[in-house]
LUMBA-457971 format. One line per 3 residues: their letters; for each residue x, y, z of C-alpha. Coordinates in Angstrom, 1 decimal. Layout:
a> X:Y:Z | ... $
***
This chain:
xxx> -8.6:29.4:-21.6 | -5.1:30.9:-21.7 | -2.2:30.3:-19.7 $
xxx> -2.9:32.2:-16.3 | -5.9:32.9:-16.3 | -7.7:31.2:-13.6 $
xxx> -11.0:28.7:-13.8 | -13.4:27.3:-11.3 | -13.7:23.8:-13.4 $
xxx> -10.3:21.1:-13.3 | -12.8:18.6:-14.6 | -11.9:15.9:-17.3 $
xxx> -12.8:18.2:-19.8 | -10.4:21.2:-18.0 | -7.7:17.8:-18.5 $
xxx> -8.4:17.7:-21.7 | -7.8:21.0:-22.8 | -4.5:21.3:-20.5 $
xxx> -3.3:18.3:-22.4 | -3.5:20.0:-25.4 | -2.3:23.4:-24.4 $
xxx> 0.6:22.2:-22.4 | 1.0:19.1:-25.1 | 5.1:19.4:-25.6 $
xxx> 5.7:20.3:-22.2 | 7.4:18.1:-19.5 | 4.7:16.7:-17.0 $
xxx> 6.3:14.0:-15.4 | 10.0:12.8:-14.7 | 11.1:9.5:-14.3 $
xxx> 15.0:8.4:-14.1 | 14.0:6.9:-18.2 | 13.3:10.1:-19.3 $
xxx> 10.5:12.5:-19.3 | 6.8:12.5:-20.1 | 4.9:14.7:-21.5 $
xxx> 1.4:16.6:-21.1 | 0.6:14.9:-24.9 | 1.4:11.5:-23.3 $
xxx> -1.2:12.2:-20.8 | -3.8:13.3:-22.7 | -3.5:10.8:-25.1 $
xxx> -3.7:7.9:-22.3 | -7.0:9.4:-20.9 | -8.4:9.0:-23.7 $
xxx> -7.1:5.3:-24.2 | -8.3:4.7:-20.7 | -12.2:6.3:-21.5 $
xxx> -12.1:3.9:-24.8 | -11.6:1.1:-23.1 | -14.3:1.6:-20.4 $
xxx> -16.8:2.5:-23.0 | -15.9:-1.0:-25.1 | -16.1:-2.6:-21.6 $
xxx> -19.7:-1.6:-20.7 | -19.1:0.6:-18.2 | -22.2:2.5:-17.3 $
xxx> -22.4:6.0:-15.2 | -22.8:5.4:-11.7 | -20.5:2.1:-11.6 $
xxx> -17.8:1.6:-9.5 | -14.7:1.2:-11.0 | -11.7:0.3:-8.8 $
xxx> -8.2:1.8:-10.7 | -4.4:1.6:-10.1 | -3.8:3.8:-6.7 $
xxx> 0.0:4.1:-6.9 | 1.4:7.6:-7.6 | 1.8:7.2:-11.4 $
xxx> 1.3:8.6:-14.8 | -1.1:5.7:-15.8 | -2.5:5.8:-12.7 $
xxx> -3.4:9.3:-13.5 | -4.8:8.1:-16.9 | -7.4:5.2:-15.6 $
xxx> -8.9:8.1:-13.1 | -9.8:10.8:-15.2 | -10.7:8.1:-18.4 $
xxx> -13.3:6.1:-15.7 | -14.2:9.6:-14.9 | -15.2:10.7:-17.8 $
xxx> -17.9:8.2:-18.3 | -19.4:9.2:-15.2 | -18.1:5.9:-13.4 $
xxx> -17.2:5.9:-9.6 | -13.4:5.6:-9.3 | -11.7:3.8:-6.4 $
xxx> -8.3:4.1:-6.7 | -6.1:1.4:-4.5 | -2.8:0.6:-4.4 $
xxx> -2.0:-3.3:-5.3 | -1.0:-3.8:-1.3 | -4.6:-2.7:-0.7 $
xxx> -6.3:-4.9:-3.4 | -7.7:-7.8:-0.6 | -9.8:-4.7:0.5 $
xxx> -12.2:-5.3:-2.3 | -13.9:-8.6:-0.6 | -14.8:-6.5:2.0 $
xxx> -16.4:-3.3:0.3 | -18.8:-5.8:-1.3 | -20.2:-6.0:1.9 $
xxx> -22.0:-2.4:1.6 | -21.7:-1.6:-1.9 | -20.8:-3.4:-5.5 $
xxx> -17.7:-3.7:-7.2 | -18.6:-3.4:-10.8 | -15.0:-3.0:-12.8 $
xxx> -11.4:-3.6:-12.2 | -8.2:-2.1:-13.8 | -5.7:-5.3:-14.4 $
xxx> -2.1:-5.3:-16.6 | -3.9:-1.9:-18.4 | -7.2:-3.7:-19.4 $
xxx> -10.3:-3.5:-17.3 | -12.7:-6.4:-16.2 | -15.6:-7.5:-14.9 $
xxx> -15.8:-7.4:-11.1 | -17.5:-10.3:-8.7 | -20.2:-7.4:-7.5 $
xxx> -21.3:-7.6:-4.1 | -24.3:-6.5:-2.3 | -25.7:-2.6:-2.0 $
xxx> -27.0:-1.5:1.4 | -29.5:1.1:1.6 | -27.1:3.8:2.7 $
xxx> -25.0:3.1:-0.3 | -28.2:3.1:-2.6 | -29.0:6.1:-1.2 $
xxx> -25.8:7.5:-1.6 | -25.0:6.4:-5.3 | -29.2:7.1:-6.1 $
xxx> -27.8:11.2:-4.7 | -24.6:11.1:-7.2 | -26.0:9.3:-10.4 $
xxx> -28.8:12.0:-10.2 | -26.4:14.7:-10.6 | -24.6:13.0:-13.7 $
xxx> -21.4:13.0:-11.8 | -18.5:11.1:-11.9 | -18.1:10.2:-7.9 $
xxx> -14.7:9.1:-5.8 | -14.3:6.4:-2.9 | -11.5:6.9:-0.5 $
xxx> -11.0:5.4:2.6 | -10.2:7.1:5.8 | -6.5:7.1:7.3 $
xxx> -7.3:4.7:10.0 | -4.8:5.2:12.5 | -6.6:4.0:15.3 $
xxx> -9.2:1.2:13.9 | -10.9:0.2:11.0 | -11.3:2.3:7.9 $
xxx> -15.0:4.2:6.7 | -15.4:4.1:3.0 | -16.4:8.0:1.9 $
xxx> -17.9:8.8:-1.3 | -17.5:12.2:-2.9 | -18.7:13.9:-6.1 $
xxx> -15.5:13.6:-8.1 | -16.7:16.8:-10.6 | -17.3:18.9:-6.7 $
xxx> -13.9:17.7:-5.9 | -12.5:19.1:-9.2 | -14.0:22.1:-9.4 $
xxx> -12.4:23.3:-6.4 | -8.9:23.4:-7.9 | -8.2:26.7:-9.7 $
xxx> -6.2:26.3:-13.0 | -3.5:28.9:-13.1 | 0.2:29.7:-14.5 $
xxx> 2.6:29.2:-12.0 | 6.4:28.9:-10.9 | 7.5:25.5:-12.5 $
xxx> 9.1:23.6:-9.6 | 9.4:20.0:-9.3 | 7.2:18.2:-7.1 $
xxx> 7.6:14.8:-5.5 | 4.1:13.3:-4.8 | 5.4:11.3:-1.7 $
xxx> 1.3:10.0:-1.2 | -0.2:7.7:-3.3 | -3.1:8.3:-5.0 $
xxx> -5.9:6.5:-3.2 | -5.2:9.3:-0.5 | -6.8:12.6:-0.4 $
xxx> -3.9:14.0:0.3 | -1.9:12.5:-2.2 | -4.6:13.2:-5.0 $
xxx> -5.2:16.7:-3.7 | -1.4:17.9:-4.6 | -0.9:16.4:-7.5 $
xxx> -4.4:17.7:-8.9 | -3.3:21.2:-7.6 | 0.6:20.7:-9.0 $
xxx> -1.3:20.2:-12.5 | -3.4:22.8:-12.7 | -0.4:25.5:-11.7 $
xxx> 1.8:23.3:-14.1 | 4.3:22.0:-12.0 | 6.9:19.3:-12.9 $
xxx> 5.8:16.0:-11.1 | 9.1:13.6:-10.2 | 8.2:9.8:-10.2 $
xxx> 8.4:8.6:-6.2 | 10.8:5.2:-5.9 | 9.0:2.2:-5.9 $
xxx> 9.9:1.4:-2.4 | 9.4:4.7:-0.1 | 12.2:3.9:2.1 $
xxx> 13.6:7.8:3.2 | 16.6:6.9:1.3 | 15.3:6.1:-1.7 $
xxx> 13.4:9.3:-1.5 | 16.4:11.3:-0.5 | 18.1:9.5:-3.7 $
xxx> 15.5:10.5:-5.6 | 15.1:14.7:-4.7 | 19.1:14.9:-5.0 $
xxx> 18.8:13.2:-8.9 | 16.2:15.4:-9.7 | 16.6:18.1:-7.4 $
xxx> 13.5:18.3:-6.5 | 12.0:21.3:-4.7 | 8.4:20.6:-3.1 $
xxx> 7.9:17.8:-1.0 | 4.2:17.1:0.4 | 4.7:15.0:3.1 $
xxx> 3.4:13.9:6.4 | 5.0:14.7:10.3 | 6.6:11.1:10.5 $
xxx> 7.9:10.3:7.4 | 9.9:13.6:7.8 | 11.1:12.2:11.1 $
xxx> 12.2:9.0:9.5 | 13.9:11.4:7.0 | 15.7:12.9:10.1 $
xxx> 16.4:9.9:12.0 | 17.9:7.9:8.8 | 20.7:10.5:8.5 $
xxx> 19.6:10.3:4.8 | 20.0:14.2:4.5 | 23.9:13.6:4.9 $
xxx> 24.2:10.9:2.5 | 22.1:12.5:-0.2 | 22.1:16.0:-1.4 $
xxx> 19.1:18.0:0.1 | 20.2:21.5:-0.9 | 17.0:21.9:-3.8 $
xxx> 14.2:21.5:-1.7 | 12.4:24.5:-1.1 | 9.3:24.1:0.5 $
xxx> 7.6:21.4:2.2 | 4.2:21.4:2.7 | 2.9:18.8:5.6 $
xxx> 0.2:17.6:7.0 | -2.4:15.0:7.6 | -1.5:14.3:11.1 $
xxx> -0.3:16.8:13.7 | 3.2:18.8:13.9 | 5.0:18.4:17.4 $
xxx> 7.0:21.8:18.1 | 10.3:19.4:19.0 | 10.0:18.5:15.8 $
xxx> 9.4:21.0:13.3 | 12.2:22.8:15.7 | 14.9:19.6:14.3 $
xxx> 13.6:19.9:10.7 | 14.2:23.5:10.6 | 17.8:23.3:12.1 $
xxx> 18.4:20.2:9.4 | 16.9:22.3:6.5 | 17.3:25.9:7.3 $
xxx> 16.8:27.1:3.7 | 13.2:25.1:3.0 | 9.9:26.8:4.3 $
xxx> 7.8:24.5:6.3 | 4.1:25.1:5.4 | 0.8:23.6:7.2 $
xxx> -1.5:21.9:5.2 | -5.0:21.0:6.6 | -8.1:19.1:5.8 $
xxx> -9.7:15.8:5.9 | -10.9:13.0:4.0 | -14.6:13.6:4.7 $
xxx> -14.5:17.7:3.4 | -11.1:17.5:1.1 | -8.1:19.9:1.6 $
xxx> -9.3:23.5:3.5 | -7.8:26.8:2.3 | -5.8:27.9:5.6 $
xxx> -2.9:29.9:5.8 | -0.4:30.1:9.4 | -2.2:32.0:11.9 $
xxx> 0.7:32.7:14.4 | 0.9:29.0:15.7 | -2.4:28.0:14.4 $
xxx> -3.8:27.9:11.3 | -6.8:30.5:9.7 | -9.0:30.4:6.7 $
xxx> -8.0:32.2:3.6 | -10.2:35.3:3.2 | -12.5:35.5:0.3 $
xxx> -13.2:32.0:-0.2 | -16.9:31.1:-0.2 | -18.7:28.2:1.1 $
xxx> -16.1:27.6:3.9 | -16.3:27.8:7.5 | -15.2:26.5:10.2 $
xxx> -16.3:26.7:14.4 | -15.4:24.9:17.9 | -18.2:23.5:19.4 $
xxx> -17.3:21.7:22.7 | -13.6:22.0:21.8 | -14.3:19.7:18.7 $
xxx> -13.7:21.3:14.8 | -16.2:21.7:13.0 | -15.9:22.4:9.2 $
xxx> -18.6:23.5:6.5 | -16.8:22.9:2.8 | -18.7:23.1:-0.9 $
xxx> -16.1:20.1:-1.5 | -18.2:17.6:1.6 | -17.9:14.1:0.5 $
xxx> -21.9:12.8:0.3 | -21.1:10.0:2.8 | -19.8:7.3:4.0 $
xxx> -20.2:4.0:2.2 | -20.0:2.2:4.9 | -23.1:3.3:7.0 $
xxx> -21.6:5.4:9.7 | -23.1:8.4:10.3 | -19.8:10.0:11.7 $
xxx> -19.6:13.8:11.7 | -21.8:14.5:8.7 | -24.5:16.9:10.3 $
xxx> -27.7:17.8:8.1 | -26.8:21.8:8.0 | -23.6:21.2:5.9 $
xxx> -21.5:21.3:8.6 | -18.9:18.2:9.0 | -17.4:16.9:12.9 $
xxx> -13.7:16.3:12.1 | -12.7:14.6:15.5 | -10.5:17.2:15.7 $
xxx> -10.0:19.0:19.6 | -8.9:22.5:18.5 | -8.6:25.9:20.7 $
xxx> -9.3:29.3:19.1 | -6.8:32.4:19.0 | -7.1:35.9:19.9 $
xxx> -5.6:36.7:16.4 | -8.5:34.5:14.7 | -6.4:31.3:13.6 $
xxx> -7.2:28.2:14.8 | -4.9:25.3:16.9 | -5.5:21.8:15.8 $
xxx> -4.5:19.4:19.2 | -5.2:16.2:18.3 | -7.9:13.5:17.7 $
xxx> -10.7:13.4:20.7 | -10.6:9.6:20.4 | -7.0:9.8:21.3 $
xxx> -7.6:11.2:24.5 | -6.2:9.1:27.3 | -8.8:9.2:30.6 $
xxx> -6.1:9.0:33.7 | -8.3:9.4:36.7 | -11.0:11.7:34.9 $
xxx> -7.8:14.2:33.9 | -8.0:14.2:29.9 | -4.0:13.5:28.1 $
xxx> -3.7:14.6:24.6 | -1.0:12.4:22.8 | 0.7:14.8:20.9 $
xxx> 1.0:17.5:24.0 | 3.4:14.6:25.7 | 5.0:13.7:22.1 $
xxx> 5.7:17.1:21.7 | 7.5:17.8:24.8 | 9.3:14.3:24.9 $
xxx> 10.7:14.4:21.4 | 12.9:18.0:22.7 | 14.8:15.9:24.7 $
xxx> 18.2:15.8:22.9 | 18.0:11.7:23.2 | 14.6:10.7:21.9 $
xxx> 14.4:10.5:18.4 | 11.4:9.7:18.1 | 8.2:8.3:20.5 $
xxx> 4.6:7.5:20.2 | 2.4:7.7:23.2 | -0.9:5.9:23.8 $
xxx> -2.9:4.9:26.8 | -2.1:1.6:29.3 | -4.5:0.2:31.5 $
xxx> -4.8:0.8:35.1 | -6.8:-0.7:37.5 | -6.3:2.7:39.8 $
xxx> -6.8:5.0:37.5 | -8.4:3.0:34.9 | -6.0:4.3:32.3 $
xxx> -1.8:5.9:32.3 | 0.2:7.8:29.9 | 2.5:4.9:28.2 $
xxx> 5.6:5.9:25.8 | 7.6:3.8:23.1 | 10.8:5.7:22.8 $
xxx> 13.3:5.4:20.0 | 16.5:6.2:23.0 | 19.7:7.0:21.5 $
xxx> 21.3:8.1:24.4 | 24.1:6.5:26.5 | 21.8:4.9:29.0 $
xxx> 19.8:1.8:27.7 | 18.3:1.1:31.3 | 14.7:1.9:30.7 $
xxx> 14.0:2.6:34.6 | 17.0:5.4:34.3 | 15.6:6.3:30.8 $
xxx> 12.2:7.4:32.6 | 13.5:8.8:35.5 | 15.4:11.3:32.8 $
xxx> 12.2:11.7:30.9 | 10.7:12.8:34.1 | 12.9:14.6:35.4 $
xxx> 13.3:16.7:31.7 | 9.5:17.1:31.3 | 8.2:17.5:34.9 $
xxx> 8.7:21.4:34.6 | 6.9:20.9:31.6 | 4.0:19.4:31.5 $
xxx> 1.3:18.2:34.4 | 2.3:15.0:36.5 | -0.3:13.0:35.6 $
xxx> 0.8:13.5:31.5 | 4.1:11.7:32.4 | 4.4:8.4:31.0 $
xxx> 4.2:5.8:33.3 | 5.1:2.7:30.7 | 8.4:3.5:28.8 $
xxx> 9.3:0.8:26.2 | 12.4:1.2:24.4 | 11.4:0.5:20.9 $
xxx> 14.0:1.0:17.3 | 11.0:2.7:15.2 | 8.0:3.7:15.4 $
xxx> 5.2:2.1:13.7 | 3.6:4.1:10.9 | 0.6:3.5:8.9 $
xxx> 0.1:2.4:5.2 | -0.4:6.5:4.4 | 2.9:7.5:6.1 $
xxx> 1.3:9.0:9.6 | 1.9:7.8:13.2 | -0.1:4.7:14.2 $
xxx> -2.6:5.2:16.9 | -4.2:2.9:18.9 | -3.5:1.1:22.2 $
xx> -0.4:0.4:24.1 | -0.9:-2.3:26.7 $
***
């Protein structure tokens, strides 16, 4: 394969023979020094070694090192190429194990850069079913668990070699990239795996992902892509890191996982005016979608087969050749038999084709029958020149069974929260419908966030 020209295959072997082509050039930078593509390759291989002296047989799960790392990297695509099923968690998530085994076995576990023997677990027919589907194809396979942001997380499992496959290799511009998610996140893994394959520079995230440790790190490196989601860029904003740190490289920032309110992505444009803000959209059930902006939604890239996507009742629905097989965990969800995957997503279709994602359908508050999406009020709320930030979920009502309720992060004069309100509603009342004002205000210093960096749902009484 030569350098540019493009491939439908970023398999293990496609890793293997970057590794060697790009073998003295700089992959990864830490604040020691750099690493190269050599170093990679030759830790893959150290990785499949060791799962082959193990025991580990095709079809075995195989739970690795989640945190965005080289070696992290390594233990993937080595389980991976003995066909194993890799979980990837980060050590914070490691308790999460005793309660997989509940559907499915833990066979293997990565620990101080040896692997072990697992305590197993039991398999529940779904799971059987599942693992029978992907052992069958001869596949290496992937478990990720959802974001969560409103209850418990489902367990998917994808064909790691579909997942792959979807990544083109290609020569492109070499900027520096900061992989702000961690790699037991599709949308962590998704970027880097796409950063390789065009051959960008990957910058080593700070241990701790406080904003100003990350801020520290893109003005050391000066880095110039940052993936990253909605409210850690308002943390970013709200820290006043950007005046401490030097900011000036970025370029682009390409975010997603959660929605965009129009207040603001108005803030982080008049913070960053020379970076371009780019959507990013998909899920962990179908992977990352090719979309590009659509006006102010978002539209499919032309020419790419096996994707669709269509409203039905004012839910999203995708079809994508990268659909996980399942979930682990027994839930049917939104996998429908003709291909086609339910996001969760409510979503209104443009005149000029693109399509406007506005918000989960199980975060719709019910206030007397009239439906309230969360990130409509957010939206609004957060261009009032006082709230930093808010998060709005539902309170109970014995009227109206359920009422718009805000935590507001106020830094305005008035710390009253009855005159706090009455400005909110006297700010948004042009704005939006009565019944979407908030009803509860709490004055809050942050807003909670969840272990993947997104706003936490869930709710408020």
């Amino acid at each position: 394969m030569n350098r540019g020209q493009e491939s439908t295959d970023f398999g293990v072997r496609a890793i293997a023979l970057l590794a060697r082509q790009r073998a003295l050039e700089t992959l990864w930078i830490e604040d020691q020094g750099v690493r190269l593509w050599s170093e990679l390759g030759g830790k893959i291989e150290e990785a499949r070694q060791r799962c082959l002296e193990a025991g580990v047989l095709p079809g075995e799960v195989v739970v690795t090192p989640g945190v965005a790392s080289l070696d992290s990297l390594a233990w993937l695509f080595g389980a991976a190429a003995v066909s194993a099923v890799v979980a990837p968690l980060r050590p914070e998530r490691i308790g999460e194990i005793e309660n997989w085994k509940q559907w499915f076995r833990i066979d293997w576990q990565v620990k101080d850069g040896g692997i072990e023997r697992a305590g197993g677990g039991i398999v529940l027919p779904e799971a059987m079913r599942l693992f029978e589907e992907l052992r069958a194809r001869n596949h290496p396979g992937l478990i990720l668990a959802t974001g969560g942001t409103t209850g418990v997380p489902k367990l998917v499992l994808h064909d790691l070699a579909v997942l792959l496959a979807a990544i083109p290799v290609r020569a492109g511009q070499r900027r520096k990239t900061l992989p702000l998610m961690h790699f037991d996140h599709i949308g962590g893994l998704d970027m880097v795996w796409r950063a390789m394959a065009s051959g960008q520079l990957l910058v080593a995230p700070p241990l701790s992902f406080t904003v100003e440790e990350v801020a520290a790190v893109i003005e050391r490196h000066h880095v110039e892509v940052l993936p990253a989601t909605p409210s850690f860029l308002n943390l970013l904003l709200l820290s006043n890191a950007g005046q401490r740190s030097n900011l000036s490289s970025l370029q682009l920032v390409p975010y997603g996982a959660e929605a965009m309110p129009a207040g603001l992505l108005a803030r982080l444009q008049a913070a960053l005016p020379g970076v371009e803000f780019v959507q990013r959209f998909g899920t962990s059930e179908t992977g990352a979608l090719p979309v590009r902006s659509a006006g102010d939604g978002l539209a499919l890239r032309e020419n790419q087969p096996g994707y669709e996507w269509k409203i039905v009742d004012r839910e999203l629905w995708v079809k994508s050749p990268t659909r996980a097989l399942g979930y682990l965990t027994g839930n049917e969800g939104g996998f429908v038999e003709s291909g086609w995957f339910r996001t969760g997503d409510l979503a209104e279709e443009r005149l000029d084709g693109g399509v406007v994602v506005l918000g989960r359908r199980e975060d719709l508050i019910n206030v007397g029958g009239e439906k309230v999406l969360p990130a409509e009020v957010e939206g609004v709320l957060l261009t009032h020149p006082h709230v930093l930030d808010c998060r709005v979920c539902p309170a109970p009502n014995s009227v109206l069974g359920q009422v718009v309720a805000a935590e507001i992060v106020w830094r305005g004069p008035e710390r009253d929260v009855m005159r706090v309100k009455r400005e909110l509603h006297e700010f948004a009342g042009s704005l939006i419908a009565r019944h979407k004002l908030p009803v509860v205000v709490r004055l809050v210093e942050a807003i909670a966030s969840t272990r993947n960096l997104k706003r936490a749902r869930g709710s408020n009484s």
